[in-house]
C-alpha positions in Angstrom: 79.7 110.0 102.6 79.1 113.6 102.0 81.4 115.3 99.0 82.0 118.3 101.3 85.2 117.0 103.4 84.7 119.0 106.3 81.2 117.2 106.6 82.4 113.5 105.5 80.9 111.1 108.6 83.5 108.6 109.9 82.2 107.4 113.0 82.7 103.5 112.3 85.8 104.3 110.2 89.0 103.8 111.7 92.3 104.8 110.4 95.6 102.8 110.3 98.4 104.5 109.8 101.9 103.2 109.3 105.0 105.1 110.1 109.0 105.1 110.6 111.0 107.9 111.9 108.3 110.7 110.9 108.4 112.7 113.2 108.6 115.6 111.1 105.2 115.0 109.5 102.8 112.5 111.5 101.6 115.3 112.9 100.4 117.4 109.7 99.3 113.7 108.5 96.9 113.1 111.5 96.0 116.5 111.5 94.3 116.7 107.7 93.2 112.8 108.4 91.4 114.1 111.5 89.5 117.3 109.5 88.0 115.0 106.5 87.2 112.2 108.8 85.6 113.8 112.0 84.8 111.3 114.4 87.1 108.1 112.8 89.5 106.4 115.5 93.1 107.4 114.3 96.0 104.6 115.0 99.6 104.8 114.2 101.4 101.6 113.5 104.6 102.6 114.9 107.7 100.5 113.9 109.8 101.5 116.8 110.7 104.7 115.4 114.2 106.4 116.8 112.9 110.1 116.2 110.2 110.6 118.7 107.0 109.4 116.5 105.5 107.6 118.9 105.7 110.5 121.0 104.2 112.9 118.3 101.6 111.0 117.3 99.7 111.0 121.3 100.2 114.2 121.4 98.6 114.0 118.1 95.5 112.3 119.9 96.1 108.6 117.9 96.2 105.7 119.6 100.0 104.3 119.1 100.6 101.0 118.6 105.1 100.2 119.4 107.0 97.9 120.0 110.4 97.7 121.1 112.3 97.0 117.7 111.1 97.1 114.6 109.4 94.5 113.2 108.8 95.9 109.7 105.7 97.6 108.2 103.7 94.8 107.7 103.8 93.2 111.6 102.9 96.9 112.8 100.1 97.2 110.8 98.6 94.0 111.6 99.0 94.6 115.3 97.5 97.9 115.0 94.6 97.0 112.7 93.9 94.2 114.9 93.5 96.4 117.5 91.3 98.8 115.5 89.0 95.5 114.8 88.8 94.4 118.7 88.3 98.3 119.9 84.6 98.6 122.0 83.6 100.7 118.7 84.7 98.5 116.2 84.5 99.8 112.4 82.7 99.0 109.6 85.6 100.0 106.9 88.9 100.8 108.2 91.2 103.5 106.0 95.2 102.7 105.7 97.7 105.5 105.1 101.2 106.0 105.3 102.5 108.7 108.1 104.2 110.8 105.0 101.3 112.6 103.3 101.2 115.3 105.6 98.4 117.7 104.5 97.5 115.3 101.4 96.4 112.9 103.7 92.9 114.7 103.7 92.3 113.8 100.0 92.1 110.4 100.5 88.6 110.7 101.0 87.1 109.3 97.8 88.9 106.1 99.2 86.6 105.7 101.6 83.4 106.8 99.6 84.1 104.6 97.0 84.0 101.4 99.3 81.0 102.9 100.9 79.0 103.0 97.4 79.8 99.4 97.1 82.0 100.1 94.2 84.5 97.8 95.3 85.9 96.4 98.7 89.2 98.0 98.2 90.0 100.8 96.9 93.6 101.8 95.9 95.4 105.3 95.5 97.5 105.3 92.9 99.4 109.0 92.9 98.4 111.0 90.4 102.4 112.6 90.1 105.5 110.2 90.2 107.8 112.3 93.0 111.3 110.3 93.3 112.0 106.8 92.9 114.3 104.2 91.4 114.2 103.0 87.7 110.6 101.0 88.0 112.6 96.9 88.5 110.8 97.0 92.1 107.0 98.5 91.1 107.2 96.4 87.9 108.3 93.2 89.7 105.4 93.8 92.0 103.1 94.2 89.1 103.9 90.8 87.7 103.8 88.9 91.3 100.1 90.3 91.7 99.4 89.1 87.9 100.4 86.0 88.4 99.0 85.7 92.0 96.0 86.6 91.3 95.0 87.5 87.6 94.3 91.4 88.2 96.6 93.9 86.6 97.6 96.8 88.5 98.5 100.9 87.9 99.8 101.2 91.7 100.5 97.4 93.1 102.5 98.8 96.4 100.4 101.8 97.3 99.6 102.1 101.1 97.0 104.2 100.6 93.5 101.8 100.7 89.9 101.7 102.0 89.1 98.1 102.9 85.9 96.7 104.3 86.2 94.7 107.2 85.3 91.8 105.9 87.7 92.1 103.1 90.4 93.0 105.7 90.2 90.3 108.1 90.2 88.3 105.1 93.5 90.0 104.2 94.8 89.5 107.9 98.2 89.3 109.1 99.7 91.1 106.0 102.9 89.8 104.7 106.4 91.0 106.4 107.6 94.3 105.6 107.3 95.7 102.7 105.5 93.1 101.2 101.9 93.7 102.9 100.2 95.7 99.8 101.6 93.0 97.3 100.2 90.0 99.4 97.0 91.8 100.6 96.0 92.6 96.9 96.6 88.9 95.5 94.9 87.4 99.3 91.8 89.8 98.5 91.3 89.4 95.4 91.9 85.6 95.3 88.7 85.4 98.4 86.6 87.4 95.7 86.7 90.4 97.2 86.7 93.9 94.4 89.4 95.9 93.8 89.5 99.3 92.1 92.1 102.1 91.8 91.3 105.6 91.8 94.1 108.6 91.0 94.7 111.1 93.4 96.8 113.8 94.1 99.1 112.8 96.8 101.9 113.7 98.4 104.9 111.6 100.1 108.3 111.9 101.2 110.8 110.5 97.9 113.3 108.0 97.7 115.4 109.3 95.2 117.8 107.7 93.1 120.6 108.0 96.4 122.3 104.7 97.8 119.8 104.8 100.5 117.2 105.1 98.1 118.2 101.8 96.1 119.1 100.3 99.2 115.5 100.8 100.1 114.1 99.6 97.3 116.1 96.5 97.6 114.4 95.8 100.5 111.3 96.3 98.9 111.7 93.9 95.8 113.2 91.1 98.3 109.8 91.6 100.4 107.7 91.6 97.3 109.6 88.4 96.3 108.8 86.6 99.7 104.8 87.9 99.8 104.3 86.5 96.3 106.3 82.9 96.9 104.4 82.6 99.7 101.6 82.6 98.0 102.4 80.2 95.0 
């Protein structure tokens, strides 16, 4: 892939990107992912958000995959990447994102270069500034479940942010429930032999601060970290 990101080819990348109620910024998101990846298929992995989305995101021009109700982060992305796999273009190496980087989205592109120099298979964003969180039980809990799972040690275990091979991804596929996908995707990869490397970049995201909602979030979080790795032992 070219270094210039308005001239990085993406036509057998396709993007999967997972968003809740962001309504507010799927738009910028798909907007930046669209300008450094001209030509990639862009799909939302919509968990049944309340806040118009879904709606955003078409008008967007990605291809929404919804349901109903929400079925967690994990279940959407594997219904959207498995669509992304069976499209009549089908990719070569497919991108995941989250829906809250908004502009910062577009410098995700050493991701996807990396896994095209062979590098690795999957390549990780770990953020190069900490904005928000909680006092580090969940990350470092995930940490620990991925060394023990698998034998790698990590700087950013839970990043969504990853450029996968499809290979390595349908050996990866369906990802664990919720908010457990990046923990049991990262022990299920690396355990089929498949190369991992992390790379820092400056990204941005919406914070979870320390708030009630933020540790009730993050509560969820360790509980779905908890059930990825058991799963797996």
């Amino acid at each position: 892939m070219a270094k210039n990101q308005s001239e990085a080819p993406a036509a057998r990348l396709a993007v999967v990107v997972a968003a809740r109620n962001e309504a507010d910024r799927i738009a910028a998101t798909l907007a930046a992912l669209r300008a450094a990846f001209a030509g990639a298929a862009l799909w939302v992995a919509d968990d049944a958000s309340s806040d118009g989305t879904a709606e955003a995101a078409l008008a967007a021009g990605a291809q929404v995959v919804s349901r109903g109700r929400p079925h967690g982060k994990g279940a959407n992305a594997t219904a959207a990447a498995e669509a992304a796999l069976s499209a009549e273009r089908s990719p070569e190496l497919v991108l995941l994102c989250d829906g809250d980087l908004g502009a910062s989205a577009a410098r995700l592109v050493p991701l996807v270069e990396a896994v095209e120099r062979g590098e690795c298979d999957l390549a990780v964003a770990a953020f190069s500034r900490r904005v928000g969180g909680g006092f580090g039980l969940a990350l470092g809990f995930a940490r620990r479940a991925i060394r023990r799972g698998c034998g790698l040690e990590t700087k950013a275990p839970i990043s969504g942010q990853r450029a996968i091979t499809v290979e390595a991804l349908r050996a990866t596929l369906p990802f664990a429930r919720g908010f457990g996908m990046e923990v049991g995707m990262t022990i299920d990869a690396v355990r089929a032999g498949y190369r991992l490397r992390e790379y820092e970049l400056d990204l941005e995201h919406r914070p979870t601060g320390r708030t009630p909602r933020g540790f009730a979030h993050r509560a969820r979080q360790l509980a779905d970290f908890a059930r990825a790795f058991l799963a797996r032992t």
